[in-house]
C-alpha positions as CSV (number, residue, x, y, z in Angstrom):
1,X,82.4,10.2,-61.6
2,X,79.7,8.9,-59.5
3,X,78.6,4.9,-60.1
4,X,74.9,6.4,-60.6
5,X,76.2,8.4,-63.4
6,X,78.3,5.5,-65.5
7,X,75.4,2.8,-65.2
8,X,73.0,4.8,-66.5
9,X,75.0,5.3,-69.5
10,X,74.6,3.2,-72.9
11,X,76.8,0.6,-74.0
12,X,78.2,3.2,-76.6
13,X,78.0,6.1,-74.1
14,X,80.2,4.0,-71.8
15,X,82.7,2.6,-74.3
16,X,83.0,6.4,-75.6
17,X,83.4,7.3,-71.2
18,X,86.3,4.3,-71.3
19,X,88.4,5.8,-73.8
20,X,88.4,9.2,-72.8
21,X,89.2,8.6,-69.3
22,X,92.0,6.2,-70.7
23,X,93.2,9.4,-72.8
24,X,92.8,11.7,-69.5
25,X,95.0,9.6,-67.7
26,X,97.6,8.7,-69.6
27,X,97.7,12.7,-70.4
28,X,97.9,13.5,-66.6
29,X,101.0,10.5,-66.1
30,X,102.5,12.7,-68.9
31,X,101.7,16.1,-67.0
32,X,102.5,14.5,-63.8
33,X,106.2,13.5,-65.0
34,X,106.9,16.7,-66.6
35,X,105.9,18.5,-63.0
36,X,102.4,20.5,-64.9
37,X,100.2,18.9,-63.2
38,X,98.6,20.5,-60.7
39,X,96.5,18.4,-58.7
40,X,98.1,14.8,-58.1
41,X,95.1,13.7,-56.5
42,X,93.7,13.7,-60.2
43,X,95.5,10.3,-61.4
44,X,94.0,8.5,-58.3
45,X,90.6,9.7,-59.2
46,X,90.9,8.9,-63.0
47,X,92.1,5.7,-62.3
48,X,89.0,4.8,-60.3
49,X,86.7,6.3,-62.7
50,X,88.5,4.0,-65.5
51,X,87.9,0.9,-63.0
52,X,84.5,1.7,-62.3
53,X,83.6,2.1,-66.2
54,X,85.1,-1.7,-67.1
55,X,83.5,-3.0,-64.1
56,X,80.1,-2.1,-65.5
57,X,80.8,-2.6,-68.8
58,X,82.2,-6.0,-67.5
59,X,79.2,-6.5,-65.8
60,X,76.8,-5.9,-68.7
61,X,78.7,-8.6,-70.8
62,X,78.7,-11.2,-68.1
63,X,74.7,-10.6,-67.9
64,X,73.9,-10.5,-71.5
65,X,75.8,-14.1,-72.0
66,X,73.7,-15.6,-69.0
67,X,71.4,-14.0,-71.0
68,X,71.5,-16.1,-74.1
69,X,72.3,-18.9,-72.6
């Protein structure tokens, strides 16, 4: 998932994004363990995704409490 595409998500929308991802890779560690999974490059790429989401989530709260202060 492309940066462009997370940031122009709502806090929900990206709190929703967080959590699935979080599901999706924790479902491919299981895949990739048991030998189903097909693409390993997948885990790498979900786990960037996951990183990207927090970071702009992150971001968002760090602004809003420079915000109000």
């Amino acid at each position: 998932m492309k940066l462009r595409d997370i940031t122009a998500k709502t806090d929900a929308e990206l709190a929703t994004l967080i959590s699935s991802l979080r599901a999706d890779l924790a479902q491919a560690a299981v895949d990739s363990r048991t030998k189903e999974i097909k693409d390993v490059k997948q885990i790498g790429r979900l786990k960037k995704a996951v990183s990207r989401a927090l970071t702009v989530a992150n971001e968002r709260q760090i602004a809003r409490m420079e915000a109000t202060e």
